[in-house]
C-alpha positions as CSV (number, residue, x, y, z in Angstrom):
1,X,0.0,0.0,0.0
2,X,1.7,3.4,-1.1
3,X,0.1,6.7,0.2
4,X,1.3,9.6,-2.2
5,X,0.9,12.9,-1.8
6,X,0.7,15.2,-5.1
7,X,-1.5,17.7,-3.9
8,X,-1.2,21.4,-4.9
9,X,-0.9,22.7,-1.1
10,X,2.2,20.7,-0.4
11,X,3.5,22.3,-3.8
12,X,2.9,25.2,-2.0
13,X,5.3,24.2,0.6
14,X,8.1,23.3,-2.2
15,X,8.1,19.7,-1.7
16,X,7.0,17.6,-4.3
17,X,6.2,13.4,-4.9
18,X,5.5,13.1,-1.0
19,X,5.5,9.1,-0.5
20,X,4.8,7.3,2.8
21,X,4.9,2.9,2.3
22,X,4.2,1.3,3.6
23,X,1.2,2.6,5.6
24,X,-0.2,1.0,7.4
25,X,3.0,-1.1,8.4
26,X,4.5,-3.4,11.2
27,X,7.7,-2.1,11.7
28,X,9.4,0.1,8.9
29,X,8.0,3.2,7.0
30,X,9.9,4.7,3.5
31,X,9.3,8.2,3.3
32,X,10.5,9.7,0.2
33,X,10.2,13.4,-1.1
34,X,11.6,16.4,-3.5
35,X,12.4,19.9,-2.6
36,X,11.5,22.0,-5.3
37,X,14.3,24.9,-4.3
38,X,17.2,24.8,-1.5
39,X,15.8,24.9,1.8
40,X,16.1,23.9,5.3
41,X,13.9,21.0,6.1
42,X,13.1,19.6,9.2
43,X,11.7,15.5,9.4
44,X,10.1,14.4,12.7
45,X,8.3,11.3,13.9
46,X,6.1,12.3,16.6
47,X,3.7,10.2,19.0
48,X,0.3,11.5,19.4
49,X,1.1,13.6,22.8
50,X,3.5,15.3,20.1
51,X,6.8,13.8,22.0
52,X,9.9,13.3,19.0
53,X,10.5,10.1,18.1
54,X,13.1,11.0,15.7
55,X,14.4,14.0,14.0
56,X,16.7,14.6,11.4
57,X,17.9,19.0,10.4
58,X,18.5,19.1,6.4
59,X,20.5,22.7,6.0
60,X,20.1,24.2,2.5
61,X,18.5,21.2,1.0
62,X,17.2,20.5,-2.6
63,X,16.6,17.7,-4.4
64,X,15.3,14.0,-3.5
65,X,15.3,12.4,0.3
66,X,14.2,9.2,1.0
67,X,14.5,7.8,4.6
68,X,14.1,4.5,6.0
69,X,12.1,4.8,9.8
70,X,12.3,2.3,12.0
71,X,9.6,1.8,14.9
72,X,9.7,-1.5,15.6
73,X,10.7,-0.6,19.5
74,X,7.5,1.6,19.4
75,X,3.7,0.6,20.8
76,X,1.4,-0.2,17.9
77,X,-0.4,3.1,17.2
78,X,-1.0,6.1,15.3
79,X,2.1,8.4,14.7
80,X,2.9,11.9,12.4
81,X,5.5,12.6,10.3
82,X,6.2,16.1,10.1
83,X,8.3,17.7,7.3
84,X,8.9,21.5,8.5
85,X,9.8,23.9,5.6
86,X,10.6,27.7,5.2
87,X,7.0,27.9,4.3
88,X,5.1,26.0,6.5
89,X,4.6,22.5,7.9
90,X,3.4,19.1,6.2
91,X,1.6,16.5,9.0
92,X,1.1,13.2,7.7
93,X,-0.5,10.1,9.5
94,X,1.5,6.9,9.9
95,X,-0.2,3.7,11.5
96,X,1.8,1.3,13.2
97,X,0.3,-2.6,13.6
């Protein structure tokens, strides 16, 4: 099961091709984007009382990221990604079974 973004609003946020697989998942989520122009990203995983599960700082980025999360050591459960631009932030739902 893929769950791809191309909506116009993240475009707004310059990221483009926003992929999250697989989701729902057991243990490992892909996450995979494009930044449109250089800027400083910001990628969290974050529980839903909004505690970090894992972050990662991207300084004067551009181009394609793809990351590999592991949550196996987490309770089953709903959890966000959060991609944090210079023009906003993206939340996206990630289920873990």
């Amino acid at each position: 099961v893929f769950y791809n973004v191309t909506s116009t609003n993240i475009l707004d946020y310059g990221i483009n091709k926003l992929s999250i697989y697989p989701n729902p998942s057991r243990d490992i989520f892909n996450i995979s984007l494009t930044s449109e122009y250089v800027q400083n990203l910001k990628v969290k995983v974050l529980n839903t009382i909004g505690e970090e599960i894992l972050s990662e700082y991207l300084e004067q980025f551009i181009g394609k990221y793809t990351k590999q999360i592991n949550l196996r050591n987490n309770a089953s459960g709903i959890y966000f990604l959060e991609i944090e631009t210079n023009k906003g932030i993206i939340n996206k739902k990630v289920i873990l079974q």
